[in-house]
C-alpha positions, 0 to 999 in steps of 0.5 A: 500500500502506498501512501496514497491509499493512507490519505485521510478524507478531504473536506468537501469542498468545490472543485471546478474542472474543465475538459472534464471528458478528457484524458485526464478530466476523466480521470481527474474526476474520479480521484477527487469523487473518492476524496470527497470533493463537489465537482462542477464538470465543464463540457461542450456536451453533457454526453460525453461524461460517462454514464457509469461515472454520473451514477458513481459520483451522484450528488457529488457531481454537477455537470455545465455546458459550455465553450470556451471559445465563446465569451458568454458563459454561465454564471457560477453562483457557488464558491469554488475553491479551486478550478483546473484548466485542462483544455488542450486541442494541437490536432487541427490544419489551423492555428491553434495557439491563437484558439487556446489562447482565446479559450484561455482569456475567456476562462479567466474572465469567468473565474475573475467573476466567480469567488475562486481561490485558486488555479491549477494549470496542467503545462508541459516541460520546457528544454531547460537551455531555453528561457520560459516564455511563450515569446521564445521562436526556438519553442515549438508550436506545441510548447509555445502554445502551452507557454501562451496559455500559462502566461494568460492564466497568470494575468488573473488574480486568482493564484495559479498552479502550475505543473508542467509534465512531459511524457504521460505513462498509462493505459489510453493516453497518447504517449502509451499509445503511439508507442504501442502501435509502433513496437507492437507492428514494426518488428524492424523501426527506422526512427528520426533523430528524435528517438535519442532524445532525453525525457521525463516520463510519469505514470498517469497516476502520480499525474492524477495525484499531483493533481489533487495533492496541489489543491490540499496543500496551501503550500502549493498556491501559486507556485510552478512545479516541474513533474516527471518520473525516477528515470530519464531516458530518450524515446528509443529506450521507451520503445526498447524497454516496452518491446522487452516487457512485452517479450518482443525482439525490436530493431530500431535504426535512427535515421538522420537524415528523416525530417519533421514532415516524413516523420509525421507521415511514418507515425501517421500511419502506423499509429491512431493518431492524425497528421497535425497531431503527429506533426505537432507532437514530433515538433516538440519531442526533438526538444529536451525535457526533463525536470529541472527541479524535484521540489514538488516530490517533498512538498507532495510526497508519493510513490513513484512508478517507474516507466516499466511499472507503468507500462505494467499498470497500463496492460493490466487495466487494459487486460481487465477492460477498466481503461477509464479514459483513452486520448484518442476518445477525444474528439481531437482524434477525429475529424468532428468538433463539439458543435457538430456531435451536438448538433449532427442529425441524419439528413433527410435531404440531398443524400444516398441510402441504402437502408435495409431490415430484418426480423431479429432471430435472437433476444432483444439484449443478445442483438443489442449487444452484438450492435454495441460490440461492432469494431474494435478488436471485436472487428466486423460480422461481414467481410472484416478484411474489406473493412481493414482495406478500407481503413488502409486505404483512408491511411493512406490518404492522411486519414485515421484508420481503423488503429484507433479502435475502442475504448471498452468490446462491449460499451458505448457512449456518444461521443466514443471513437470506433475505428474511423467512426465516431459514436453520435448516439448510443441509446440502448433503452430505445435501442438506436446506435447512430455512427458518423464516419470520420475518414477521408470522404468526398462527403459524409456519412452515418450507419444507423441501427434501430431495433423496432419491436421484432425488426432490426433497422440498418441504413447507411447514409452518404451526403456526395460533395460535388460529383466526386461524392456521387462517382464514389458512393456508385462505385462502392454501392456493389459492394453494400450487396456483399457486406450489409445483408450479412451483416445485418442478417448475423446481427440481428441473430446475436452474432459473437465474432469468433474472436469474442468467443474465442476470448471467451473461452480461454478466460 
């Protein structure tokens, strides 16, 4: 037991978080329910906080739509003791240092006008050869912007926390999971010069008790802490040290002559992540960072995971289904921004259709089930190696692929990544499962499953853009007669993939 489970209970008190559907809000969240604390959760959409994570906290938690891009606001009437800024979007063609820096002039004047007594900002690790201002060309677009934010944090009068981290460890986070794709499918790795760059990485959990230990302790108002993990090591030696925890035989060859762009490309498509995303992160990993200061590991006392342990930790909630939070269930991940999840119906209008049903064969639940178990490792009841050529080719053409996956085999929430689609509706009670593609179309496109009494609905939605949108829905429509009929047929009979029931079986 660490010291972390000796903790005596907080008193309650009022917490505000923002990107409380995040990564880390997620997580966040849950460590301060379990100690006690009020929680006003701050979201675009009131969908993407997790069912299971609303009837957990109950009273404790208080859920607010609203955007920060916009100035208006809601009043906050309650005293807030102390509120978390953890909005961060890097995935974008556009200039997103001006839109976070926005953000952050927006959430400042609303805490301004609120009764809170303190900040805490979740920045990143800077090289430390390089002065720390948002104002230093030498930074990355990715360091500067998390520079810029911090400095407007700062103008409020409200005490601002800082922590600033480099590398995150732990099951779901990005980090973990470009290095996961990377080891796991590249038996041989042709790497950037940046693979020899020196890091610190910390375990989500040390991260997440950080998070709260600084609103607990008066001591920690208003100062910047440097947070990392025991050991300082460069990415080779991450994707090395992974492959040997895994029992996998790895060769990496750093390549000098490998730009930030080709880069960006090579981790595009071999990982979940999105070129910008790419683009961005490698921009900053050719930069040293490591603490330059351990204060905060007296004033916060904790054990520290190593990298190994975290890696450990991380297949263990994975091997267990309990990820709580994944980077790439962000809406970052994909191509569809908040207002559109809000606001995206099915059109009527101007569309192609191919809508399909049948009389379900098996239990309500048991076909409800096979629907909400669609994708993933799971994979697809009809044709699965047309639908990975699918995603390949979308790869191919700077889309996201199928890499991303799923968060849970057997749960859905709207707002939840699956494969290149995005959940936009997942109600169970009424039997509805709506999906929105994220991959590279000339157009859109939704697959839409309703069970009405006895009947299972499916139907495949496309709105063309221009005359290329129509040559393409044509030319696959062939192969909707192949791939729906069965896949209709075998869900609406409860069908398992052998996959499932293979895992199943051995469990």
């Amino acid at each position: 037991m660490d010291r972390s489970d000796k903790q005596p209970q907080a008193t309650q008190k009022n917490v505000l978080v923002t990107g409380a559907s995040g990564y880390i809000g997620t997580r966040l969240i849950h460590a301060l329910g379990e100690r006690g604390y009020r929680i006003i959760a701050v979201v675009r959409n009131k969908k993407r906080i997790r069912e299971d994570l609303i009837g957990s906290l109950g009273d404790q938690l208080e859920i607010i739509e609203a955007d920060l891009s916009s100035s208006d606001l809601p009043k906050i009437t309650q005293k807030i003791d102390a509120a978390y800024y953890l909005v961060h979007s890097m995935s974008g063609a556009g200039d997103f240092i001006d839109a976070e820096a926005q953000c952050a002039h927006h959430f400042t004047a609303w805490m301004k006008d609120s009764s809170c007594d303190q900040i805490v900002y979740l920045g990143a690790l800077l090289p430390s050869e390089l002065k720390r201002t948002s104002e230093n060309d030498r930074l990355s677009d990715h360091l500067k912007s998390r520079e810029k934010v911090k400095d407007i944090l700062a103008t409020s009068e409200i005490p601002l926390t800082t922590l600033r981290a480099s590398i995150i460890v732990g099951s779901g986070s990005g980090s973990f999971e470009i290095i996961r794709d990377l080891v796991e499918k590249l038996p041989v790795m042709l790497t950037p010069e940046w693979v020899r760059t020196e890091c610190q990485p910390i375990a989500i959990r040390n991260i997440i008790y950080y998070l709260v230990g600084v609103v607990e302790n008066e001591e920690c108002i208003g100062k910047d802490y440097d947070v990392g993990g025991p050991e300082t090591m460069n990415y080779g030696a991450m994707l090395r040290r992974y492959a040997k925890i895994r029992g996998l035989k790895r060769l990496i060859i750093p390549v000098p002559f490998m730009s930030a762009k080709v880069s960006s490309h090579w981790v595009k498509m071999f990982t979940a992540t999105n070129y910008y995303l790419a683009r961005n992160l490698i921009d900053s990993l050719s930069m040293k960072t490591v603490c330059q200061s351990n204060e905060i590991r007296e004033v916060i006392p904790q054990e520290m995971l190593s990298y190994d342990e975290a890696i450990v930790r991380a297949f263990s909630k994975i091997a267990q289904n309990r990820v709580p939070s994944t980077w790439y269930g962000s809406l970052v991940s994909g191509s569809l921004s908040h207002d559109q999840l809000a606001n995206v119906n099915v059109p009527e209008h101007g569309v192609h259709r191919d809508k399909r049903q049948c009389k379900i064969t098996a239990s309500r639940d048991e076909c409800l089930d096979s629907i909400w178990s669609l994708g993933g490792k799971t994979g697809w009841p009809s044709m699965q190696s047309a639908w990975e050529i699918r995603g390949l080719m979308d790869k191919m053409v700077g889309g996201i692929g199928m890499r991303r996956g799923r968060r849970h085999p057997t749960k859905l929430h709207t707002g939840d990544a699956l494969d290149f689609w995005r959940v936009i509706l997942a109600d169970r009670e009424r039997g509805r499962l709506i999906l929105y593609a994220e991959m590279k179309l000339p157009g859109e496109a939704w697959l839409d499953y309703e069970i009405d009494g006895d009947v299972m609905h499916q139907t495949a939605t496309f709105r063309p853009k221009g005359l290329l949108g129509r040559l393409y829905w044509y030319s696959v429509y062939p192969l909707h007669f192949i791939i729906f009929p069965q896949m209709l047929k075998r869900l609406a009979s409860g069908w398992k993939s052998r996959r499932v029931v293979k895992q199943s079986e051995t469990s």
